[in-house]
C-alpha positions in Angstrom: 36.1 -7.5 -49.2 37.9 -5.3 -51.6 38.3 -8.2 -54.0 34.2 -9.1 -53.8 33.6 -5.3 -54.7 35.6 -5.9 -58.0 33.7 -8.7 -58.9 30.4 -6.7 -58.1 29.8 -5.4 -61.3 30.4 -8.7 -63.2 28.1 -10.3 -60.8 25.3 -7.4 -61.4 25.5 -7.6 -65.3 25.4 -11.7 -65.2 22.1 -11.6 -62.5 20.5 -8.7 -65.3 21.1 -10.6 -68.3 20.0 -14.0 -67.0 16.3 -12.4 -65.6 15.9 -10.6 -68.8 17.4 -12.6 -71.3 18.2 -16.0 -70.4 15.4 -16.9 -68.1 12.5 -15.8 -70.2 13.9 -18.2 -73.5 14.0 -20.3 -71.3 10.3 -20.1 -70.8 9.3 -19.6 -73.8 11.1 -23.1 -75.0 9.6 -25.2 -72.6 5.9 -23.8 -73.3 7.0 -24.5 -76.9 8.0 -28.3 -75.4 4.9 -28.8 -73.9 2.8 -27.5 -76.8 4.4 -30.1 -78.9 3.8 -32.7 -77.0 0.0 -32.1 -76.3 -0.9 -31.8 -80.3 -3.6 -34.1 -80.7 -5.1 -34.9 -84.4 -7.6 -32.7 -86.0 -5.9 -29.4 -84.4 -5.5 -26.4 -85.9 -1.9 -25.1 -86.8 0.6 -23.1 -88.4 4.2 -24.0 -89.2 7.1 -21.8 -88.2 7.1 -21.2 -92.4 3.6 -20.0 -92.5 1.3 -23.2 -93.7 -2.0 -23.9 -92.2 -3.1 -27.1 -91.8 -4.8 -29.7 -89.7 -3.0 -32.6 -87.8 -3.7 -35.7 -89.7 -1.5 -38.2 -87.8 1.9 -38.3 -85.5 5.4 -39.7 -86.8 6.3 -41.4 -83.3 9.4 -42.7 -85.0 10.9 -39.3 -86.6 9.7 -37.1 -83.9 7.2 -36.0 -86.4 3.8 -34.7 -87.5 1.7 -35.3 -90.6 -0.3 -32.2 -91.3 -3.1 -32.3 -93.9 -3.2 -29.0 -95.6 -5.9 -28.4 -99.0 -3.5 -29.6 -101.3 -2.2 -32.7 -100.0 -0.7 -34.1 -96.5 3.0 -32.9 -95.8 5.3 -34.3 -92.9 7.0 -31.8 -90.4 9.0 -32.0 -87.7 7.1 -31.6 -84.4 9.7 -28.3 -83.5 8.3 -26.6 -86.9 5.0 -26.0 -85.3 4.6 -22.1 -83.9 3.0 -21.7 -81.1 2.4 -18.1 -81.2 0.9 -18.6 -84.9 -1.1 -21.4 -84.0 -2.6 -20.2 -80.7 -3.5 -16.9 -82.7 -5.5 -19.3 -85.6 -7.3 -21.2 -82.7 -8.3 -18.2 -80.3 -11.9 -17.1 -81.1 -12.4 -13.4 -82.3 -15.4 -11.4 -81.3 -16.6 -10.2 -84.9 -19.2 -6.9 -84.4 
């Protein structure tokens, strides 16, 4: 018993960090997953570096996406989309 109460501390610390740290990026990587893998052409989104663009066309073969933009179409990796970013563009705003 006396050795389980030594341990208790360690034990505390690991269940905290896991439910507020390692849990939640957890989460937030496999909505990230899943918003990948339902882009479908003609949406609307924004790369992790900040460029707008439509989806033109998937890269099946690189794990890619072809996004057409105003001054041209540009390849990106499917894991360069933001999903915070891009869910922002596409929500509608109530203008007054």
């Amino acid at each position: 018993m006396e050795q389980i109460q030594q341990f208790l501390p360690f034990i505390l610390i690991f269940v905290v960090m896991y439910f507020f740290m390692i849990r939640p990026q957890m989460q937030k990587a496999k909505k990230e997953k899943k918003f990948a893998s339902e882009l479908k052409k003609g949406d609307r989104v924004v790369t992790k570096s900040g460029l707008h663009g439509k989806v033109f066309d998937f890269s099946e073969k690189n794990n890619a996406v072809i996004i057409e933009t105003g001054s041209g179409k540009l390849t990106y990796d499917k894991s360069a989309i933001s999903l915070e970013m891009s869910q922002k563009l596409n929500t509608p705003t109530d203008k007054k």
